[in-house]
N, C-alpha and C positions, 0 to 999 in steps of 0.2 A: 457353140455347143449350148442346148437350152437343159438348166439344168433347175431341179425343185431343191431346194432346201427346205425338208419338214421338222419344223420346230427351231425359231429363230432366235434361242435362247444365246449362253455364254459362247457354248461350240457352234451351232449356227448361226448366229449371226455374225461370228467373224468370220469363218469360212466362207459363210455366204457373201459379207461385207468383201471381205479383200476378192472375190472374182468379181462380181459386179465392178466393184473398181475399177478393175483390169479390162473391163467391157462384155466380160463374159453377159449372155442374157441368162440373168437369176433371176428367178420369183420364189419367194418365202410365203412359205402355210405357217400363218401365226394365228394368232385368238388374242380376245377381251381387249383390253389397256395399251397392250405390247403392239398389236397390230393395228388398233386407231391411231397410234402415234407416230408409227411408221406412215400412216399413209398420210397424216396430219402436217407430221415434221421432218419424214425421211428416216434412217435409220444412222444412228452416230455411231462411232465407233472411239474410245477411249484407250491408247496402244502404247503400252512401252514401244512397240514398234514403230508410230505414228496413231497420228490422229486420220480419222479423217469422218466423212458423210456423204452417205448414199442420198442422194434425193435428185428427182423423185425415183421412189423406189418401188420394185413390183412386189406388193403385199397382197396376200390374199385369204380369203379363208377357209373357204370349201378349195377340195382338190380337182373336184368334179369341174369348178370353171377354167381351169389351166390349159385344158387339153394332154393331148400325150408329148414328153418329153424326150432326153435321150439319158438323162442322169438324175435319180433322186437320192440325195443325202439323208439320212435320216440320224437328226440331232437330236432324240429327247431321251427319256430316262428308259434303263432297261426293260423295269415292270412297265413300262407303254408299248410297246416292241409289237406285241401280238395285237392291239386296237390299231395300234397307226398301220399294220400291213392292210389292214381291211380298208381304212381311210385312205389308204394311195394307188389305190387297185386301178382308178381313173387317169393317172399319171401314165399308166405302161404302154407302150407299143411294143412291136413284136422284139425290136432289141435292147428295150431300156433296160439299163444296168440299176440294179440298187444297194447302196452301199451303207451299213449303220457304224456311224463315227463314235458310238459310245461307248460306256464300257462293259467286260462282259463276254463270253464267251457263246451264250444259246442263242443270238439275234438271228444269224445264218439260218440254222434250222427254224427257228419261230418263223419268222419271212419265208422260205421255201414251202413249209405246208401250206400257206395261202397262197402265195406267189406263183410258186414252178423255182424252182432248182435256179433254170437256166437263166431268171434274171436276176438272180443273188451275189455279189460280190463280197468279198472279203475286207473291212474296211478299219481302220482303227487313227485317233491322232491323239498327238498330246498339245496341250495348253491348258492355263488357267486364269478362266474368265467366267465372267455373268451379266446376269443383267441387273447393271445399277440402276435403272429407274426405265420406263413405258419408253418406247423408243431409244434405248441407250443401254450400250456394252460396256465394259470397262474389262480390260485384257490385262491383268499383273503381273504371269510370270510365267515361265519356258516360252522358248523357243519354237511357236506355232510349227506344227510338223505334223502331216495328213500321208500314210499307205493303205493301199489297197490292193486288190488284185484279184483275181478268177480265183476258188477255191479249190481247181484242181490245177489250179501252176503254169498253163499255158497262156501265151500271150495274146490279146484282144485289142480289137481300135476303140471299145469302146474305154476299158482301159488307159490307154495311152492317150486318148485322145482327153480324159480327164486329167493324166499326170501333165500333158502338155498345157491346160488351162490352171490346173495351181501353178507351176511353173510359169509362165506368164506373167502372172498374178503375184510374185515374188516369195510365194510359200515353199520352205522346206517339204517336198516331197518324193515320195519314194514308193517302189513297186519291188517289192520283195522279194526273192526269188521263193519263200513259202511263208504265205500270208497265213496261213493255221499257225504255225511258230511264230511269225509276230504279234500276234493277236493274244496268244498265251502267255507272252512274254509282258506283254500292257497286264493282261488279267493277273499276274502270278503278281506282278509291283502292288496293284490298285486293290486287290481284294483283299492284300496283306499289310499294307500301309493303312488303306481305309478303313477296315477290319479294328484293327490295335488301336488306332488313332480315336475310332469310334467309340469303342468300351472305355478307353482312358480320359477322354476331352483332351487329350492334350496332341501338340502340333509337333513337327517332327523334332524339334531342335531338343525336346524333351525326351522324346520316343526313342531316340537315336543316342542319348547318352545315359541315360538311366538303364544299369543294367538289365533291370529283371525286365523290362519294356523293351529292351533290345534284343534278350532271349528270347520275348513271346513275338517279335517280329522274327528274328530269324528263323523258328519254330513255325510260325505261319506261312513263310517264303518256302521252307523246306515240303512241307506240306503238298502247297500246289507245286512244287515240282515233280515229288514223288506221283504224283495224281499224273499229270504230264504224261510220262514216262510211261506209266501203265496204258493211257488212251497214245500209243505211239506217236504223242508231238513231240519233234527234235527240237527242243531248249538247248540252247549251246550248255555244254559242262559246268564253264564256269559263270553258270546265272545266279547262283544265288549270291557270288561276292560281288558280282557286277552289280546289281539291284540294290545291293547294302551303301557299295561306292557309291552310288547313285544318288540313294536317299540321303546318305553323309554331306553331299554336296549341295542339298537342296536350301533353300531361305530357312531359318531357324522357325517360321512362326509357319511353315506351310501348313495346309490342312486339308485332305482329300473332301471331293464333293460330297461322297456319303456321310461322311462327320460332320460336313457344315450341316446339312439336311437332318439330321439326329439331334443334332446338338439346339436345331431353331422347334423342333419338335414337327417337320412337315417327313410327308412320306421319302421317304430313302430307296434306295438299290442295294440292301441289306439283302433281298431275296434274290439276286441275281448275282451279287458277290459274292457274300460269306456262306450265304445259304445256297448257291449253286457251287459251290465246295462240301458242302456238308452233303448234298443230294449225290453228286459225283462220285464222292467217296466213297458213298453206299454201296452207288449202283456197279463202282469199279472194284472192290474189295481193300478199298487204302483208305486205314485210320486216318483221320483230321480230327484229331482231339480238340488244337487249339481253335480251328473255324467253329466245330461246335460247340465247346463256350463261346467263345464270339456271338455265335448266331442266336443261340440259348437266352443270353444274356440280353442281347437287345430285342428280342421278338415282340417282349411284352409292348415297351414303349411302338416300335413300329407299327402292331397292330395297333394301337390306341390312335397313332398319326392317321392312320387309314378308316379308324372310326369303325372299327369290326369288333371293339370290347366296350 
């Protein structure tokens, strides 16, 4: 299976990292620093899971020299979602699947207006990693785990034919029987964990035992699921205690990607988290108080990261 990984950040470049491994043929769309050093020194990989290193490895930086594939991954930040569909339009054949691993509920629709529908997959993973330096990942914590699926629920080889390449590959993976309810079940944890975590600075071991910080999380969880519910995504019943056990479990010092990003003062997914709750609930008729202080509250800094004040 020839597959693009665009944007070989934390999420791509292990996902990308561990199929190559496996043999799969991967080539990575990277830029600047990160992609001279991939093609320099290979790409490393730093893994509670293992270590290991790609080299040599297929880097590249226009998508336009790849040709067409049979799977593009798309690892970068929410707010890029709608540039990179235009930037991987040279990737597609008539059956390329595209899947966006990030977080975030609008990727689907942003990718289908440029794209076409039919080569849009449903995509979502968890892990938590980055890039600790130009050619090199550092993976610290959960249990790498990548689903996807066709967004209307029927089964596909092209599909399958990628769950059989993570599997391979030794990744927890998984094909949903309703990738829109998984998808929202990642978004309702992330925008509500990352959300709280961001207005507060502080990490979950704090978040999760300080009461009034444990109300405005619960209170934010409740939120996107009420939201959920009105857009008819089936969330299992009991998701908001699950999500809570969840985050109970988590390392005491965790800290979502959009709070690391906030908190270093560089642009965030504050508009596709918190602020695609506060637009939702507009446009669905369900109050989100607590997102829109959240969103209220960090705007100002956000716009500053992005150099628009």
């Amino acid at each position: 299976m020839r597959i693009a990984v665009f944007g070989a950040g934390g999420v791509g470049g292990y996902f990308g990292g561990r199929l190559a491994q496996s043999g799969e043929d991967v080539v990575f769309i990277a830029r600047g620093e990160h992609l001279e050093a991939m093609r320099a020194g290979g790409l490393r990989v730093e893994s509670i899971k293992g270590d290991f290193l790609i080299q040599p490895v297929q880097a590249i930086g226009e998508p336009r020299r790849v040709g067409e594939v049979d799977m593009v991954l798309i690892a970068v930040k929410g707010w890029q979602v709608p540039e990179t569909a235009i930037a991987i339009q040279p990737l597609l054949g008539s059956e390329t699947g595209v899947a966006f691993l990030g977080n975030g509920v609008d990727a689907p629709v942003q990718l289908a207006a440029v794209l076409g529908a039919n080569h849009v997959i449903g995509g979502l993973c968890r892990i938590s990693s980055y890039i600790a330096g130009p050619g090199h990942i550092r993976h610290v914590g959960f249990e790498p785990y990548v689903a996807f699926g066709e967004l209307d629920g029927h089964p596909s080889p092209r599909s399958q034919g990628l769950r059989q390449a993570f599997k391979h590959a030794a990744v927890n993976v998984e094909i949903p029987t309703d990738i829109q309810a998984a998808m929202w079940e990642k978004f309702l944890f992330i925008a509500a964990f990352g959300g709280v975590g961001a207005v507060t600075r502080a990490p979950a071991g704090v978040i999760r035992s300080q009461p009034e910080t444990r109300q405005m999380l619960q209170e934010a969880l409740i939120e996107v699921a009420s939201l959920a519910r009105v857009r008819k995504i089936r969330l299992p019943e009991d998701i908001i205690s699950t999500t809570l056990a969840y985050i109970d479990r988590m390392p005491p010092a965790t800290m979502a990607s959009m709070q690391r990003d906030i908190i270093d003062g560089r642009p965030s997914e504050l508009g596709s988290q918190s602020g695609a709750v506060v637009r939702m609930g507009l446009e669905s008729g369900v109050p989100t108080p607590t997102h829109n202080f959240i969103y209220a509250s960090l705007l100002p800094q956000e716009l500053k990261a992005r150099g628009e004040t």
